[in-house]
C-alpha positions in Angstrom: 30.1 -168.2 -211.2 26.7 -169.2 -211.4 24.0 -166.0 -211.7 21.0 -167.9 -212.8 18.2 -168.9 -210.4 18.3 -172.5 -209.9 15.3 -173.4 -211.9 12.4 -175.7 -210.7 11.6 -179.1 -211.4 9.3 -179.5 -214.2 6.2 -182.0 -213.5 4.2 -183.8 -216.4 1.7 -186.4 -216.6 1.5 -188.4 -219.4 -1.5 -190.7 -220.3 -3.5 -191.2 -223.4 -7.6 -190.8 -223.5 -7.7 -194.5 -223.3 -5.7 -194.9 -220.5 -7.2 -192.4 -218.6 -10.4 -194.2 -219.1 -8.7 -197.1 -216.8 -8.4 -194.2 -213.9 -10.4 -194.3 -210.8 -13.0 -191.5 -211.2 -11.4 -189.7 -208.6 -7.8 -189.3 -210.0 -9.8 -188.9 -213.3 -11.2 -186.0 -211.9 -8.4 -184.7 -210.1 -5.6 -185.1 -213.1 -8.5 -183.2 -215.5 -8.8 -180.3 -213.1 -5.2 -180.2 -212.3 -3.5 -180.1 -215.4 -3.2 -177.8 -218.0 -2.4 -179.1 -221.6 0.9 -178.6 -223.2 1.4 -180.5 -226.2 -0.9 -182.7 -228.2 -0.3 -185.5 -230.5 -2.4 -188.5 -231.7 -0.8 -190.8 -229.2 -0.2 -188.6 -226.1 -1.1 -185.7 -224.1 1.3 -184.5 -222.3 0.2 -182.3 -219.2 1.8 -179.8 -216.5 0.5 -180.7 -213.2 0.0 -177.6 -211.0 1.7 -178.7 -207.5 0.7 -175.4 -205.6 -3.1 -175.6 -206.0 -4.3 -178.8 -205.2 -7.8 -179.1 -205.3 -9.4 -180.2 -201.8 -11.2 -183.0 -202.7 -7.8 -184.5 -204.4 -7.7 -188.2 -204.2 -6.0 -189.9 -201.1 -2.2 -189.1 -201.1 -2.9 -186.5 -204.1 -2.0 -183.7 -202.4 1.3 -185.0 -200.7 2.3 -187.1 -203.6 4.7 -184.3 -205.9 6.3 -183.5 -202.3 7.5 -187.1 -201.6 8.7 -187.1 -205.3 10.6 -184.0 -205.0 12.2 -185.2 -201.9 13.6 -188.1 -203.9 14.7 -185.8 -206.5 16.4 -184.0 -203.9 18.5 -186.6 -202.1 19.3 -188.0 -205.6 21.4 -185.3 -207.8 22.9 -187.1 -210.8 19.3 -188.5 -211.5 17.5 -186.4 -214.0 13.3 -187.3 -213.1 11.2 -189.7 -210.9 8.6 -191.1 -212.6 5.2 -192.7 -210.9 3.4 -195.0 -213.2 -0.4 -194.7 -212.9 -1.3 -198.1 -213.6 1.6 -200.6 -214.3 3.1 -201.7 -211.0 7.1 -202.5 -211.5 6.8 -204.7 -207.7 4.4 -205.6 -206.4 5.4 -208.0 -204.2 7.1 -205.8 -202.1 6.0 -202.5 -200.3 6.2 -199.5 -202.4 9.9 -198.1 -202.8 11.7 -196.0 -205.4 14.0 -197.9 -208.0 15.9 -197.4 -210.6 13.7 -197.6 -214.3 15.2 -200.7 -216.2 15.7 -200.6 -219.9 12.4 -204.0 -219.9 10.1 -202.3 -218.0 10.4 -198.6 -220.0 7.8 -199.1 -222.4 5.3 -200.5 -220.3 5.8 -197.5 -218.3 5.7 -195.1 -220.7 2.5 -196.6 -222.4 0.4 -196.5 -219.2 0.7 -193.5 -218.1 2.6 -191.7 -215.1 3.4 -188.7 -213.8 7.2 -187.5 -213.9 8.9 -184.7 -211.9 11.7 -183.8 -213.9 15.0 -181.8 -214.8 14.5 -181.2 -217.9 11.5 -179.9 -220.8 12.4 -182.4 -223.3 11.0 -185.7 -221.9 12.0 -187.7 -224.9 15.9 -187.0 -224.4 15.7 -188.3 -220.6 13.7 -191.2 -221.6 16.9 -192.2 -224.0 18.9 -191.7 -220.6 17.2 -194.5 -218.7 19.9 -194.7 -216.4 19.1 -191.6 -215.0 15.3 -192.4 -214.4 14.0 -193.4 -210.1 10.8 -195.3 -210.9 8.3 -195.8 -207.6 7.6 -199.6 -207.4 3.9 -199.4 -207.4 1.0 -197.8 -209.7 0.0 -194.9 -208.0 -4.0 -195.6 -208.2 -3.3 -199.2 -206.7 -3.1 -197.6 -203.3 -0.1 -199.8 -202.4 1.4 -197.9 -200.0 5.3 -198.1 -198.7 8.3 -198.9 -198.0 11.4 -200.2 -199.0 14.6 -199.0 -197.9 15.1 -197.4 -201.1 17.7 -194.6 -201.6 20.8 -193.0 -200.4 20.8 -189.8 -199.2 25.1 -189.2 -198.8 25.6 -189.7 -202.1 29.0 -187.4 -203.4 28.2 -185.9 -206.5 31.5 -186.6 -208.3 29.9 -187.0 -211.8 29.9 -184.2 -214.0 26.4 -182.4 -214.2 24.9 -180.2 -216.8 24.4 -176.7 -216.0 20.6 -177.2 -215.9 21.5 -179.6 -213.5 23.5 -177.3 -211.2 21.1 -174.1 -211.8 18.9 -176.6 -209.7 20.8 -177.9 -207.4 22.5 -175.0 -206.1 19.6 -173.9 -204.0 18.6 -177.3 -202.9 21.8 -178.7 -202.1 23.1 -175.3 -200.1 19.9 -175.3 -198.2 20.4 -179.3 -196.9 24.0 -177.5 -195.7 24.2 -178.1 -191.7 22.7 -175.3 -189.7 26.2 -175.0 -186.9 24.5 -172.4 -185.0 21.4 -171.3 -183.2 19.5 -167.7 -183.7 19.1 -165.9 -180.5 15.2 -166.5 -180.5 16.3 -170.2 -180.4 18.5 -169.8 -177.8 16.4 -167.4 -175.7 13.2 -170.0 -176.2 15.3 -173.2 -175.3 15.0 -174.2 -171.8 16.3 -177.6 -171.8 20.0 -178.4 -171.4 20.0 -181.2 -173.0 18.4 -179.4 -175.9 20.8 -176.7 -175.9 23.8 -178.8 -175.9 25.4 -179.4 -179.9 25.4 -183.3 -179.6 23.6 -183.2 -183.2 25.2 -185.9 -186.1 26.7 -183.9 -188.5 24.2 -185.1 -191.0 21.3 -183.1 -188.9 20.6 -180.5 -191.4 17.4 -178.3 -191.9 16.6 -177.4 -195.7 14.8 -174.1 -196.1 12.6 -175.4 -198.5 8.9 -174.3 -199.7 7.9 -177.4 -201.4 4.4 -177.3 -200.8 3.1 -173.5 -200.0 -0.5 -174.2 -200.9 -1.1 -176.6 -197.9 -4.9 -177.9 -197.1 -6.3 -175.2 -194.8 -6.8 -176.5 -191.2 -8.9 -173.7 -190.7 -8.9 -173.1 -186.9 -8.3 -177.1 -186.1 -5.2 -178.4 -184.0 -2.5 -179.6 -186.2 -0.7 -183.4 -184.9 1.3 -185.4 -185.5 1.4 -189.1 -185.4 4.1 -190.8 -185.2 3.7 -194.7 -185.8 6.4 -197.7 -186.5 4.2 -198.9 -189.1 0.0 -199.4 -189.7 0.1 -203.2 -189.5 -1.9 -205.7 -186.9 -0.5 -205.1 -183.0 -2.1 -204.1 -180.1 0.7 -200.7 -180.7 -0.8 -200.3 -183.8 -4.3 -201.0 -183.1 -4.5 -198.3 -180.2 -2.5 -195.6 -182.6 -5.7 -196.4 -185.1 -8.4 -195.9 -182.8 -7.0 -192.8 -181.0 -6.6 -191.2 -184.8 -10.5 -192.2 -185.2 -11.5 -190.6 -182.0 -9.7 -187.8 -182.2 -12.2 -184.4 -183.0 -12.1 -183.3 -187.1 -13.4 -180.5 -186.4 -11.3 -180.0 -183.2 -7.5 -181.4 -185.0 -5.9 -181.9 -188.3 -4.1 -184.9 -188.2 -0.9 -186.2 -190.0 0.4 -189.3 -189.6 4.1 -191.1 -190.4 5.2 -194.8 -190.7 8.8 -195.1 -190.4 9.3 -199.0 -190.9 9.0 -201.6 -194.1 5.4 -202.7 -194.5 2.7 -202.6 -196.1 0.6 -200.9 -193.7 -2.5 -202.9 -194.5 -4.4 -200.9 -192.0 -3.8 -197.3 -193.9 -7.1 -197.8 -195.3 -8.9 -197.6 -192.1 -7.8 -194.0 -191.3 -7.8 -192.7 -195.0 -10.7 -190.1 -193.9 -9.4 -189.3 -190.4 -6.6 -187.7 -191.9 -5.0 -185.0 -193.5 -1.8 -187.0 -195.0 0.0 -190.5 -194.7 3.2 -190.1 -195.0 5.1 -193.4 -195.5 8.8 -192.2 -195.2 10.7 -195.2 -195.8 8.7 -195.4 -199.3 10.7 -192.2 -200.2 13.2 -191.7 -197.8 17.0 -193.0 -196.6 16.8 -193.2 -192.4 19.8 -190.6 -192.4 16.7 -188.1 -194.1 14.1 -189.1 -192.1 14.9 -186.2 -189.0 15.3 -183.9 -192.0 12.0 -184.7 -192.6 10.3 -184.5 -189.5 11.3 -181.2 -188.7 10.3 -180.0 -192.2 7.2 -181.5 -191.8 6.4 -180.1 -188.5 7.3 -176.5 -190.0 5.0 -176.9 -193.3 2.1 -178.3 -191.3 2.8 -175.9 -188.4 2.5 -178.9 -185.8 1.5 -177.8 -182.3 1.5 -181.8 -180.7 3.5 -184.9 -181.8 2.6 -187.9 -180.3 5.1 -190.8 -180.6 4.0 -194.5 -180.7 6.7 -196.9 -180.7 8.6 -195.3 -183.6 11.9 -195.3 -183.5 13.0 -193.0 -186.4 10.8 -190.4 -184.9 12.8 -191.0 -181.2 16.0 -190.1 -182.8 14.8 -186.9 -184.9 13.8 -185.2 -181.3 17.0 -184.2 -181.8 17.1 -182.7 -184.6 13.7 -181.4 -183.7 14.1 -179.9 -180.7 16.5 -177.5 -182.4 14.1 -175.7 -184.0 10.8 -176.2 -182.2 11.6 -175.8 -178.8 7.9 -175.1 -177.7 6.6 -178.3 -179.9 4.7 -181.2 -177.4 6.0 -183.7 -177.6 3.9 -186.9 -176.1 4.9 -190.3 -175.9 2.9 -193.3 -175.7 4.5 -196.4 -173.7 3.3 -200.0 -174.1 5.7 -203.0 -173.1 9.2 -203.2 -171.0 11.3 -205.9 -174.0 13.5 -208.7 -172.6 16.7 -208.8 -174.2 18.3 -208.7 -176.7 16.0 -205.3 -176.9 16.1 -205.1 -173.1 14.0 -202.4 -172.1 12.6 -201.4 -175.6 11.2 -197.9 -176.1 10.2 -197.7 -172.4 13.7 -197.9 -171.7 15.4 -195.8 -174.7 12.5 -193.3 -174.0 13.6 -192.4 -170.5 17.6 -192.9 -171.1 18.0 -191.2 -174.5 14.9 -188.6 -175.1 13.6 -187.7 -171.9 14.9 -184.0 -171.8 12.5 -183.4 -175.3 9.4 -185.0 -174.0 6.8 -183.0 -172.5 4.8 -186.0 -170.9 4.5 -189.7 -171.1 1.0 -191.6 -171.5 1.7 -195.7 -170.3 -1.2 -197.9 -170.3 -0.7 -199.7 -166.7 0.9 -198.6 -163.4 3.3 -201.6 -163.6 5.1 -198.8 -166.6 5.1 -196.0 -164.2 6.5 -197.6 -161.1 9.2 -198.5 -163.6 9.8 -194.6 -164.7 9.2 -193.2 -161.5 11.7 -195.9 -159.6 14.5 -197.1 -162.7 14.8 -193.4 -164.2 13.3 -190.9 -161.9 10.8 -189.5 -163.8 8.6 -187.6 -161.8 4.7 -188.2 -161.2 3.3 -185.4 -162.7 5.1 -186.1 -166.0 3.6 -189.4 -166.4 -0.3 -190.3 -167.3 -1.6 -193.9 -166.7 -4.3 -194.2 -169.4 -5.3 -198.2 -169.8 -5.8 -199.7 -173.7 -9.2 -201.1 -172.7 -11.9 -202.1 -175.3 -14.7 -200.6 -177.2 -17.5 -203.2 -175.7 -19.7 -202.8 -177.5 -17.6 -203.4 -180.7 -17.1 -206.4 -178.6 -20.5 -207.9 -177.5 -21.2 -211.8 -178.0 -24.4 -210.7 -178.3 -24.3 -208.9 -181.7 -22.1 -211.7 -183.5 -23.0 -214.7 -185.0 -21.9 -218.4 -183.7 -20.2 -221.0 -185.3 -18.8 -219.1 -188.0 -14.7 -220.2 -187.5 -16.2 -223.7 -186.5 -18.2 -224.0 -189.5 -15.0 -222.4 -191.6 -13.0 -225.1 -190.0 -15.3 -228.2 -189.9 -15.2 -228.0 -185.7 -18.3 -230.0 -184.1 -20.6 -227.7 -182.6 -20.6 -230.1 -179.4 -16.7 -230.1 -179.3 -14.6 -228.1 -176.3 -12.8 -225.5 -178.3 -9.6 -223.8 -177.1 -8.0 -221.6 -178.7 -4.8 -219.1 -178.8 -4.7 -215.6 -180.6 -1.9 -213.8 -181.2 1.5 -213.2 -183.5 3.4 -216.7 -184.0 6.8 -215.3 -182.0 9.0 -216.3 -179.1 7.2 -213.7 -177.0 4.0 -215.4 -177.6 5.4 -218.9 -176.7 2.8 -220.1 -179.4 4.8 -223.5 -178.7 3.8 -224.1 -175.0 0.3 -223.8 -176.2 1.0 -227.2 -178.2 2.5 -228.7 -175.2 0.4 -227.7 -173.1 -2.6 -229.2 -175.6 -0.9 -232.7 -175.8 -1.1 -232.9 -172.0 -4.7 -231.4 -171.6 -5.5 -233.8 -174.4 -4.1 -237.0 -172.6 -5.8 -235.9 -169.3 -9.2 -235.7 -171.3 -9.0 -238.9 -172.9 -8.1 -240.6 -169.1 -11.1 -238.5 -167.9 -13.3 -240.2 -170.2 -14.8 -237.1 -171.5 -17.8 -237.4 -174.1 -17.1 -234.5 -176.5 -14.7 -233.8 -178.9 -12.0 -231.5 -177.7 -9.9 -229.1 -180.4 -7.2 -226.7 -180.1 -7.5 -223.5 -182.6 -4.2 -221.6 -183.1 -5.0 -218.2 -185.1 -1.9 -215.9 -186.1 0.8 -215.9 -188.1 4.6 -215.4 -187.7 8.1 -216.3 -187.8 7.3 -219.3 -185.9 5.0 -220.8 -188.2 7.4 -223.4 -189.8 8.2 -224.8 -185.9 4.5 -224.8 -185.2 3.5 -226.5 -188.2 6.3 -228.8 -187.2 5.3 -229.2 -183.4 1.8 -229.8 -184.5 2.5 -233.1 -186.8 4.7 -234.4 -183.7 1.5 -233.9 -181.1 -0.1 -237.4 -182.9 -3.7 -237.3 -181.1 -4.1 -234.1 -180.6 -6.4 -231.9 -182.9 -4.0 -228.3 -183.4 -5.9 -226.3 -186.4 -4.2 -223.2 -187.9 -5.9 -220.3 -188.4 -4.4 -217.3 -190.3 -4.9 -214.1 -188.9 -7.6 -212.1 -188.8 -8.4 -208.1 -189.0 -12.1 -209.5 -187.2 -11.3 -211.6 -183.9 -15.0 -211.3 -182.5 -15.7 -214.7 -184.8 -12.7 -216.5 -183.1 -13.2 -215.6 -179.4 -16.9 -216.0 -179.9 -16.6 -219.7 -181.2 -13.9 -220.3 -178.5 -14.6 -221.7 -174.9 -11.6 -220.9 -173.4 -8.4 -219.0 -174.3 -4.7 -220.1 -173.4 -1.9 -217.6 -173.9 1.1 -218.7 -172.5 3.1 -215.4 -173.1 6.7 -214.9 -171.6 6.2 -210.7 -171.4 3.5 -208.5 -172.0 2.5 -205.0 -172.0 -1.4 -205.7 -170.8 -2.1 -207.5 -174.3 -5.1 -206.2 -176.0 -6.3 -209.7 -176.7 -7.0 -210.3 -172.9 -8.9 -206.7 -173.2 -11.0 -208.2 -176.0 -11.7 -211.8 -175.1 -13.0 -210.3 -171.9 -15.3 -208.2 -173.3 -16.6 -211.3 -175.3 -17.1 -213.5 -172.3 -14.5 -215.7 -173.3 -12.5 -216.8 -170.3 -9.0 -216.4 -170.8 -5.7 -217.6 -168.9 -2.8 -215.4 -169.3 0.9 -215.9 -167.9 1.3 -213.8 -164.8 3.6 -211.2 -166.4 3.9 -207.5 -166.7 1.0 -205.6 -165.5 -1.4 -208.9 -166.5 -2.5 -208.5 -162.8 -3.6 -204.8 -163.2 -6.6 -206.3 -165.6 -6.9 -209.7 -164.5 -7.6 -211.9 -161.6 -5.5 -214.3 -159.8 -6.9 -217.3 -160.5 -6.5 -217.1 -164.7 -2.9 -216.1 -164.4 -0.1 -218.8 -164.3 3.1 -218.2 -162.9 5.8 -217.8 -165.4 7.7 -220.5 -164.2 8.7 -223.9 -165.5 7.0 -226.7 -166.1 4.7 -223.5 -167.7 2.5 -226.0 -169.7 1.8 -228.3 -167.1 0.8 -225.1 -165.1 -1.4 -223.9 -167.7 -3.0 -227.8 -168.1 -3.5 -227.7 -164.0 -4.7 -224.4 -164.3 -7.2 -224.9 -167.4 -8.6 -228.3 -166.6 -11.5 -227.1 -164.1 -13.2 -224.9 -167.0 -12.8 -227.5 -169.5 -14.8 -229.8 -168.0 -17.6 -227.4 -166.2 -19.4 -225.4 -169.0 -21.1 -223.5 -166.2 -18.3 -222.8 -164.4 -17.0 -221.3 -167.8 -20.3 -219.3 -168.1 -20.0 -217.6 -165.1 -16.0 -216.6 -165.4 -17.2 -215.5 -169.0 -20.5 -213.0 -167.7 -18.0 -211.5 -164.4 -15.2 -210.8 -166.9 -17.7 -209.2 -169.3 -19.1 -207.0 -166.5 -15.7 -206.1 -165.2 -14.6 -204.5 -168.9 -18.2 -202.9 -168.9 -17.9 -201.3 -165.3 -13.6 -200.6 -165.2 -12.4 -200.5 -168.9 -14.4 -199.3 -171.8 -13.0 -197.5 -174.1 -14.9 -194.2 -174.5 -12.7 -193.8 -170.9 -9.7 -194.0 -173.0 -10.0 -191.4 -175.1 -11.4 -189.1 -172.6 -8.3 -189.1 -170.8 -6.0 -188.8 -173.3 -8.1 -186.2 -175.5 -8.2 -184.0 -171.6 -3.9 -185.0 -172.0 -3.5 -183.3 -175.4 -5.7 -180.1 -174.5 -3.7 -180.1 -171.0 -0.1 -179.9 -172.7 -1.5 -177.6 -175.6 -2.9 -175.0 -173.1 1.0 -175.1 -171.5 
């Protein structure tokens, strides 16, 4: 029988004077402060990194870094530490995951520097036991951030341990033990059926575990959460960004989760909106991810979660519920899918999670006839709050001309037209090509004067056919564009925009080229017609290209006429839809459910 307590993990970090040099001055800082010296030789010092008092100026991810590494630890029992190199990155050519340390990459590891949480005090025995070493992918001071499925939580421990080993895991293991009843406060607090019914997975379990005690005050701010399917270019995405930039500092503390591979190229632009990024595939199996959730929600004491398009975070309300019965939970709803994904999150939302939401926020009417009539959702649980479009952000005024047709060697004479968006089947990026070879043959019977050119800017899985399509469409000029993080150039330098998609939520590039006085024709689907008027939306019926030529041809050829569509669209987004609106609403949403 074991009497000992289950000792902690051990956390070092290694690096040599000259390495250290190499650090950012930040984590130069913040490793000099933090550690305390243990051991000195002529090659190495070797440090003891103090998890529970992180400094508040820590660099970005500092301060959550030793928790995500002893969560690893944690779902990994026969492996004895998990190292994080400083500088060396093991792969970087995919999103940051957690590996296992080959026998070729251990000196160069070793040499650079890292930081190590480990089982054991003697560093050099477990570095002679490589096989029991997890390596994250990346350097740490990089700022790569996420994911890779990485790790497998159910893993049996059949292997023999040591009794260090066990000391530690007793405690950790018993806590991650299934929770098969409620306390009476729980049960008094839920109100929910749903809630209170035991249709939990058996691996739903709660670990009572203080991993980081010494959190950053929020002082008297608001703690959130949210919850995102990853940081990458989408309209999703791009509203998720821009709500977490508007939102009060001195009013909220926000933390914010990814639960899908990527690299999350747009973490940088909310690195000082926020308290903590927490990339949980980079770290975590899905089966840990509800684990997670609710332990983060209890560390951070979350009062609001709002959910955008996540789907990990969906399936922990569960788990969630079970234990936070008086947690918000907000929603925010974008886009009815076709199939194979019929219905997407609007759908699963109402069918499998609407007993733990408090309230949804949709971004046309179109969404909440479809609640209200499909799933009988009632009124006064549902907020229409429209994307719209920071104008002035937007203004054809403040940017420059003829910078993508310079890029591109387009004639500042020619007609340009041009498409935007991700190169997928719900883009139908390839009736924009057919729809260009017949505008171009109608030009050249017209006799027009000036060059006409068709700019495709995106990228995709289509990208192969497109390139394809293109070499087949002899005559016509198709360019390629990669995408961009800054559209203004692009929908300044175009005349007229064609987007031929087969569904839509209201896309945010029809918000934006707007706002630009670009005029823009748009399949009549979704709730297009909430932003849009008639005569720029084509019906969604075949021959869809020829419709779009027809529908095209009179702007083409009228530079006035294109003018004039350009300045009443621009005053419409200015009068109806700027985005200051936006996060008025939603900002009066979250202090509305809070006061509940």
């Amino acid at each position: 029988m074991l009497t000992q307590e289950p000792a902690e993990p051990l956390i070092y970090c290694i690096l040599t004077e000259a390495q250290q040099t190499l650090l950012p001055a930040n984590w130069q800082k913040f490793l000099t402060e933090q550690t305390m010296l243990l051991s000195h030789t002529d090659k190495t010092d070797s440090n003891y990194l103090s998890f529970h008092n992180l400094c508040s100026d820590a660099p970005l991810r500092a301060n959550t870094l030793l928790e995500e590494m002893t969560w690893v630890l944690l779902s990994n029992p026969k492996c004895n530490q998990v190292v994080w190199p400083l500088l060396t990155s093991i792969e970087s050519s995919h999103p940051l995951s957690v590996i296992n340390l080959k026998t070729e990459t251990l000196n160069t590891v070793f040499e650079q520097g890292y930081i190590c949480l480990s089982r054991s005090k003697d560093i050099d025995l477990l570095k002679q036991n490589i096989h029991t070493i997890l390596c994250f992918s990346h350097a740490l001071v990089t700022a790569q951030n996420n994911v890779e499925q990485a790790i497998s939580f159910i893993r049996k421990i059949k292997n023999k341990l040591s009794l260090e080993q066990k000391l530690f895991l007793m405690q950790k293991i018993n806590a991650l033990k299934e929770l098969l009843s409620f306390s009476l406060n729980i049960k008094n607090e839920i109100s929910n059926s749903l809630a209170y019914k035991k249709s939990w997975e058996p691996y739903f379990k709660r670990p009572e575990l203080d991993l980081n005690t010494k959190i950053v005050p929020v002082q008297n701010r608001i703690p959130v959460l949210i919850a995102t399917h990853w940081l990458e270019l989408g309209g999703v995405e791009k509203f998720a960004i821009d709500l977490i930039k508007a939102l009060p500092k001195d009013q909220y503390a926000v933390y914010v989760t990814t639960d899908n591979l990527s690299f999350n190229a747009w973490s940088s632009e909310i690195a000082d909106h926020v308290e903590a990024v927490f990339h949980l595939p980079s770290f975590l199996t899905p089966k840990l991810m509800a684990i997670f959730y609710e332990y983060l929600i209890r560390s951070r004491q979350i009062r609001l979660m709002h959910i955008h398009h996540a789907a990990q975070a969906y399936d922990a309300l569960y788990h969630i519920r079970r234990f936070h019965p008086t947690l918000k939970v907000l929603d925010s709803l974008h886009i009815i899918e076709l199939p194979p994904h019929e219905g997407g999150y609007v759908e699963s939302s109402a069918q499998c999670f609407e007993s733990f939401i408090n309230h949804h926020h949709v971004i046309s009417q179109y969404l909440k006839n479809f609640l209200t009539q499909r799933w009988r959702v009632t009124d006064d649980k549902i907020s229409v709050t429209y994307l719209n479009v920071d104008s002035d952000y937007f203004n054809p005024s403040i940017v420059e001309n003829g910078l993508i047709r310079k890029s591109l060697h387009i004639p500042d004479n020619a007609c340009l037209v041009g498409f935007i968006g991700r190169f997928s089947q719900q883009k139908q990026p390839l009736e924009f090509i057919k729809a260009a070879q017949l505008i171009q043959k109608k030009w050249q019977e017209s006799s027009q004067t000036v060059p006409l050119v068709f700019l495709m800017t995106g990228s995709g899985i289509l990208e192969a056919e497109i390139k394809c399509a293109i070499k087949k469409a002899a005559g016509t000029m198709i360019l390629l564009h990669s995408q961009v993080q800054d559209a203004r150039p692009v929908y300044q330098d175009c005349d007229v925009l064609m987007m031929p998609s087969e569904n839509e939520g209201i896309a945010l590039v029809s918000y934006e080229a707007m706002a630009m006085q670009t005029p823009i024709f748009f399949t009549d689907v979704a709730a297009q017609n909430e932003l849009m008027a008639t005569e720029f939306l084509v019906e969604n019926t075949q021959p869809l290209a020829e419709k779009f030529a027809d529908a095209i041809w009179p702007y083409l050829i009228d530079p006035e006429k294109r003018q004039q569509a350009g300045i009443k669209m621009r005053a419409y987004i200015r009068e109806h839809h700027h985005h200051e609106k936006t996060y008025a609403e939603l900002l009066a949403l979250y202090q509305t459910l809070l006061a509940q």
